[in-house]
N, C-alpha and C positions, 0 to 999 in steps of 0.2 A: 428822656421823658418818661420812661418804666411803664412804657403803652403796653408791655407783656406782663404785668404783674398780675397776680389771680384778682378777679374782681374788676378788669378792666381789659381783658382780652376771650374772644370768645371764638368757637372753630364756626367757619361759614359752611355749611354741610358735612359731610364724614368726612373719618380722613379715608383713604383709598392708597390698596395696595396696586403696587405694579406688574406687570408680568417679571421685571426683575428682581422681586419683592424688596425694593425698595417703599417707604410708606413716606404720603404726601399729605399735606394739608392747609387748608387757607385758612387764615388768621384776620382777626379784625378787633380792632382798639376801635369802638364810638369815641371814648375820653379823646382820644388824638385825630379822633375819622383820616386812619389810616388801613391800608390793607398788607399782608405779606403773607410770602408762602415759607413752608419749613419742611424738608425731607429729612427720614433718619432710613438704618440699614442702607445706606447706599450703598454703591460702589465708587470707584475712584473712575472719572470720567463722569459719571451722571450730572444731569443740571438739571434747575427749575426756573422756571421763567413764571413771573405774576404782573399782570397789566390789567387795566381798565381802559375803557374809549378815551380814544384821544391823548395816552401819555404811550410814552415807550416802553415795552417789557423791562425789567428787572430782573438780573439773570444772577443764579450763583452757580462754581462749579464746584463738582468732589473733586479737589487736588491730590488730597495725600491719604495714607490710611488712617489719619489722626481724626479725620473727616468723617469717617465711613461710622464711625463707635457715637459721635454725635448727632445733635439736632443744629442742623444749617439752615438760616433764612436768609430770603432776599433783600433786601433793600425793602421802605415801605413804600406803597404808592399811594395818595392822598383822595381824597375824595370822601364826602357825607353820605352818596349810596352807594351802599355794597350787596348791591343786586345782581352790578354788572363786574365782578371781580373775576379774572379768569388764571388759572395756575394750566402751566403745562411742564410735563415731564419728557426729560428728554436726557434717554440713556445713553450709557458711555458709546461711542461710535455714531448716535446720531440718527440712528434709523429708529422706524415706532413711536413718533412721538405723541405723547399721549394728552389731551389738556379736559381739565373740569373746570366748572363753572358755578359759583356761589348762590 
C-alpha cells in the first residue's frame, strides 16, 4: 500500500536513543491510519514491540547481523487515533525494557 513513502508517512514524536544505542521510532501512515515502529544500530537479539488499546503487540526481532546495518519495522497496527500508539524496546536478553508513547 506504500503507507511509508515520503508524503504519507510521518514520525509520532522523536525518535529515541537507547541505553544500548540502538535508535527507535513510531511511524504513522494517516493515508492508511496505520501505526509501526522501526529500530536501526541494533544489535542481534533486540526487539520492538508497537500496540495500541485493545490489539496485541507486534513484535520484531534482531536475528542476524544483516539486521543490525538496517531499519526493521514491525508489523502495522490499525487504528485513526494515534494518540494512543505505544513502541517498546526490548534488548537482547530481555532485561530493561524500555517503551514510549506517541
Amino acid at each position: 500500500m506504500s503507507c511509508g513513502l515520503p508524503g504519507r508517512v510521518d514520525s509520532l514524536g522523536p525518535q529515541h536513543r537507547t541505553g544500548t544505542g540502538a535508535s527507535v521510532e513510531i511511524r504513522y501512515s494517516k493515508v492508511c491510519a496505520a501505526a509501526w515502529g522501526r529500530i536501526w544500530h541494533s544489535k542481534i537479539g533486540d526487539a520492538i514491540e508497537v500496540s495500541v488499546p485493545g490489539t496485541r503487540p507486534h513484535r520484531i526481532v534482531v536475528r542476524n547481523t544483516a539486521d543490525t546495518g538496517v531499519y526493521r519495522f514491525t508489523p502495522m497496527v490499525g487504528g485513526p487515533d494515534r494518540t494512543d500508539v505505544r513502541l517498546c524496546f526490548i534488548p537482547a536478553g530481555g532485561a530493561g525494557r524500555k517503551c514510549f508513547h506517541s
